[in-house]
ZAZAMAR-44256 format. One record per residue: z, y negated, x of N, C-alpha, C in turn. Coordinates in steps of 0.02 Angstrom, whole numbers, plus 32768, in hexadecimal, padded with zeros to 4 digits. Layout:
BEGIN
ZYXZYXZYX
...
***
This chain:
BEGIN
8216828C80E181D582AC80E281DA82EC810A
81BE831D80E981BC8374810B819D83638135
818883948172815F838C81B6812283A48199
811D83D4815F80E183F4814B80C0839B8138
80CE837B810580B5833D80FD80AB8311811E
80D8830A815380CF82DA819C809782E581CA
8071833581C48042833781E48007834881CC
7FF98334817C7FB7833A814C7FA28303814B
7F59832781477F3382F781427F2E82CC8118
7F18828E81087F11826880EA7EE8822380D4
7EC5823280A87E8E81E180A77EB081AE808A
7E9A816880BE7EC0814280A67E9081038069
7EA180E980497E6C80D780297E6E8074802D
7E3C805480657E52801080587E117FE78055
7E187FB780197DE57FA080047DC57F55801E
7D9E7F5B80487D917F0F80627D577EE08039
7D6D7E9B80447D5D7E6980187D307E3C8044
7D007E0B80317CE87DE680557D287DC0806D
7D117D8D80A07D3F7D4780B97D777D8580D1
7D787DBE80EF7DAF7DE9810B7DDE7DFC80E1
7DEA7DEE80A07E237DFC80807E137E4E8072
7E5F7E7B80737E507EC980657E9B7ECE8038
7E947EFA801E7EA77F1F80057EC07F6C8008
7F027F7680237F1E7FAE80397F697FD5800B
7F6F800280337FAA802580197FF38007802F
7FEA7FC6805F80337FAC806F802B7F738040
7FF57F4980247FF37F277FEF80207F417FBE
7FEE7F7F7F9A80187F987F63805D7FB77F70
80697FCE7FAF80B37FDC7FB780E47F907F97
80D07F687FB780E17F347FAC80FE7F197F69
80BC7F117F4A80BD7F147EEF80F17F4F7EE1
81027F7B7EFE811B7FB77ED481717F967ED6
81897F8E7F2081C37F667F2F81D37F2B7F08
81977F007EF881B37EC07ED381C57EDA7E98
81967EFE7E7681A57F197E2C81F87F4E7E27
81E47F737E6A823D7F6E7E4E829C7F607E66
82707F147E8882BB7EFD7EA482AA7EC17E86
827B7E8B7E5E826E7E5C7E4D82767E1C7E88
82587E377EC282627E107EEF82407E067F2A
82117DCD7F4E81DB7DDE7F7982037DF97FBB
824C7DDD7FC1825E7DE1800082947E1D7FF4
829A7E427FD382B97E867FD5828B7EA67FD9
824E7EA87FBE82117EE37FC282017EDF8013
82117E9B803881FE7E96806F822C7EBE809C
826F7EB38098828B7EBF80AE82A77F1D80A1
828D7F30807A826F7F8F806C823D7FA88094
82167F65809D81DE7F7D80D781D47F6D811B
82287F58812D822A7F47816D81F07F12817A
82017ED1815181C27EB1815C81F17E608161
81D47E42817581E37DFA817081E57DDB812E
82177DB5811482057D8980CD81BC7D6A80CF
81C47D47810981747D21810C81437D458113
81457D71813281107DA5813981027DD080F1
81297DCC80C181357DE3807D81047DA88061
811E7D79806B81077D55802280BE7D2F8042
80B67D44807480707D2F808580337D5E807F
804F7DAB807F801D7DDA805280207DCD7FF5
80677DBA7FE1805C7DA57FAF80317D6C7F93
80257D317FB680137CFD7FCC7FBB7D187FBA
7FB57D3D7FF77F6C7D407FF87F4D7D6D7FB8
7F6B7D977FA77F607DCE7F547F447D8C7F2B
7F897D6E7F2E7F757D367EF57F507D147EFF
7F307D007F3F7EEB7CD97F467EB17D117F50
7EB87D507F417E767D877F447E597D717F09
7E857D687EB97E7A7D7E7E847E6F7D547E50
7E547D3B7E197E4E7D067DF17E957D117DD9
7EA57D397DB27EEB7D397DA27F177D5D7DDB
7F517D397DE07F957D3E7E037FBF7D877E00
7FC87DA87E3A7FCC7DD87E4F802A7DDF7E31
805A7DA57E4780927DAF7E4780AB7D567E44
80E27D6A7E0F80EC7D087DFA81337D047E1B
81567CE07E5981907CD97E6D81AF7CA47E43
81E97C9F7E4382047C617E3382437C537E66
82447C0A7E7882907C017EA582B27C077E95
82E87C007EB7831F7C0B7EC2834D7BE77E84
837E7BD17E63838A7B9F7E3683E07BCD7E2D
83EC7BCE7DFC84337BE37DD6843D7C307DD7
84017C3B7DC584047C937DC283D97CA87DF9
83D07C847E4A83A67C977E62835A7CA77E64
83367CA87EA682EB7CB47E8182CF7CF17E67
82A07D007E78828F7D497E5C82317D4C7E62
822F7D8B7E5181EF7D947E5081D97DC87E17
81927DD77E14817B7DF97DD781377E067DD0
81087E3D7DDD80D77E4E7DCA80BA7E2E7D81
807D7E1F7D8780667DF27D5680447E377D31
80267E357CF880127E507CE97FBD7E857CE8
7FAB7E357D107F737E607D387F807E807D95
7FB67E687DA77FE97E947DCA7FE97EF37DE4
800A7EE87D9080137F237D727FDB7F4D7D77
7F9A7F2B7D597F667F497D4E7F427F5E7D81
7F567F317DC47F347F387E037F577F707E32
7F827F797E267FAD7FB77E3C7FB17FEE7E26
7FA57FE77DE67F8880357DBD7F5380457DDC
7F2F80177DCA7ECC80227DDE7ED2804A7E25
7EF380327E5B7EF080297EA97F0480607E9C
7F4180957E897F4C80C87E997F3B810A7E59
7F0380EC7E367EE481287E2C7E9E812A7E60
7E8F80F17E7C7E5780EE7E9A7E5D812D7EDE
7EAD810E7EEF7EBD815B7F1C7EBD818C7F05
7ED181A27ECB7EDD81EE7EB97E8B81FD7EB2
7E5D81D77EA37E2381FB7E947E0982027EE9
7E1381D77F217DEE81D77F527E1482257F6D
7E54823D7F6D7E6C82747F7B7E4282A17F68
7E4782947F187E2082D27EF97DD782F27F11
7DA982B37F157D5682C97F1C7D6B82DB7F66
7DA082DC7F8F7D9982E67FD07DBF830D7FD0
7DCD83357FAB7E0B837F7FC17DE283A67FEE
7DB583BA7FBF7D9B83F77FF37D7983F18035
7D5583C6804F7D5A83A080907D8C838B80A3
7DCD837580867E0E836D80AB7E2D83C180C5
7E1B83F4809E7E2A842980AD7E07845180E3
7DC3845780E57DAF846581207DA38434815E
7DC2840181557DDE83DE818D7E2883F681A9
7E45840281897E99841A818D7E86846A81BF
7E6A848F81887E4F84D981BE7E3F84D081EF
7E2084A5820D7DF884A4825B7E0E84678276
7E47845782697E62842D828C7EAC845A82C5
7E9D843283087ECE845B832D7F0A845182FA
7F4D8493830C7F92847D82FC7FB98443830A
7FDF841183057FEE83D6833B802083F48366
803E841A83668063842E83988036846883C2
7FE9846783C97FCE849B83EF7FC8847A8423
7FBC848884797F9D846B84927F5884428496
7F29841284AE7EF883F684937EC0843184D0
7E7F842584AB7E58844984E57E28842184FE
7E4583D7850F7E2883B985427E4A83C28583
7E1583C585C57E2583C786027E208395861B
7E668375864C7E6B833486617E67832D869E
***
C-alpha cells in the first residue's frame, strides 16, 4: 500500500443485525480467502487469524442467514475443504457493491473532509 492510500480517508461500511450479529469488511475479507484457497483455515491463516477464530465467523454467517453462507467438508482422502455457497457468492457481491455505492454518495463530503483535514505528518494544534 502507497502512503498516499495509507493516509485516505475512508468509509467503512458495517451492517448491524438484531441479537448483535454485524456484518463487516473482515467477514467478507474472509469469504474472499475461502473462495480462493478453498479453505476456512488458510483464509484464516491469510488473515493472521486463528482456525477457530475463522470458522466461528464462518459459523456465525451461517447462522445470520436462512441459506448457508459457506459449506465445509472434513477432512477424509482428499482432505477437507471449503466453498462459498451460492447465496455466499451473492452475499459478497451484494456487500461490496453496497461499498462502492456508500463511497460514491460520499465522495464529495469525503473530499472536503480530506481538504480541511490537518496533514498527518503536521503538527496537531492542540495545547497540552
Amino acid at each position: 500500500m502507497d502512503t498516499t492510500a495509507k493516509h485516505q480517508i475512508v468509509p467503512i461500511l458495517r451492517i448491524s443485525f438484531p441479537q448483535e450479529d454485524r456484518l463487516g469488511r473482515g467477514k467478507m475479507e474472509l469469504l474472499e480467502h475461502i473462495r480462493e484457497t478453498g479453505s476456512i483455515s488458510a483464509a484464516g491463516r491469510a488473515m493472521d487469524m486463528s482456525y477457530r477464530r475463522a470458522w466461528i465467523l464462518v459459523s456465525d454467517m451461517n447462522r445470520m442467514f436462512s441459506d448457508p453462507v459457506v459449506e465445509s467438508q472434513r477432512g477424509g482422502q482428499k482432505g477437507g475443504g471449503a466453498a462459498l455457497t451460492p447465496f455466499g457468492e451473492e452475499l459478497l457481491s451484494r456487500f461490496r457493491r453496497m461499498e462502492a455505492t456508500v463511497r460514491a454518495s460520499l465522495a464529495s463530503d469525503l473530499a472536503w473532509l480530506e481538504s480541511n483535514r490537518r496533514p498527518v505528518d503536521a503538527p496537531s494544534n492542540t495545547q497540552g
